[in-house]
N, C-alpha and C positions, 0 to 999 in steps of 0.2 A: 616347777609346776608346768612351765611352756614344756617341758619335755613330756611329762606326761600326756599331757591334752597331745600332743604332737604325733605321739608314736602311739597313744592310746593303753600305758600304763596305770592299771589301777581305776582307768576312766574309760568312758569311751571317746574315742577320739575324735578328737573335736579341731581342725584345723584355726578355725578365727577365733578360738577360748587361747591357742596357744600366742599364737600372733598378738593377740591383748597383753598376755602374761610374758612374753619376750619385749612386747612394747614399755611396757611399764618396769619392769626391771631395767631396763638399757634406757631409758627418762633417769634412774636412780644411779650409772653409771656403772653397772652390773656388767663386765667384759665379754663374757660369753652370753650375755642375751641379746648385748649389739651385735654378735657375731652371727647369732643367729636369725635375728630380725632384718639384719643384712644378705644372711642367705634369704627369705624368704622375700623381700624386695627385688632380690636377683632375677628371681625366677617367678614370680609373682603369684606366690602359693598364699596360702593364708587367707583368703581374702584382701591381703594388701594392694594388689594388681603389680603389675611388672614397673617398676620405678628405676633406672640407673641409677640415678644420683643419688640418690636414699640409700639403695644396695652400698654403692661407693662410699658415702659419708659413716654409716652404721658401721660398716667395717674398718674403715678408717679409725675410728673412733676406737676402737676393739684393741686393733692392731696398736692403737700407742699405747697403748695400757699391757701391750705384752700379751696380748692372745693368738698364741701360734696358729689356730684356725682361721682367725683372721689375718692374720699376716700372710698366707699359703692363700686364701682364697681373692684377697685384694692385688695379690700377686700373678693371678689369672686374667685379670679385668688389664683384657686392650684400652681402656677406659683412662687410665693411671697415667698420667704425665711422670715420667721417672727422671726426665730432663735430659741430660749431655750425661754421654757414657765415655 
């Protein structure tokens, strides 16, 4: 449904209808809505406002659960302590 509200499928689009509906699936432990709540924290679309750590933590979260969109986009963030290479 965040997809839809998002891209305006079927709806009209509605950026902060999506943002609720990515929020509340990724509360439920939904991998691709952390990922996407994560993008939206990144960039501070939605109505969420630009948040790193929120971005950082939603994708994290994502990313252990095996969301290669989150794993690619958490992999972008200078943000990321990767430790001793």
């Amino acid at each position: 449904l965040g997809v839809c509200y998002r891209d305006g499928e079927g709806v009209t689009a509605d950026q902060a209808a999506a943002a609720e509906c990515f929020r509340l699936a990724a509360e439920q432990n939904h991998a691709a809505a952390q990922s996407e709540l994560g993008n939206l924290y990144a960039c501070g679309a939605g109505g969420v406002g630009r948040d790193v750590s929120a971005a950082l933590a939603w994708r994290r979260r994502a990313a252990e659960q095996g969301d290669p969109k989150a794993m690619y986009n958490l992999s972008l963030m200078p943000e990321v302590d990767w430790g001793e290479r």
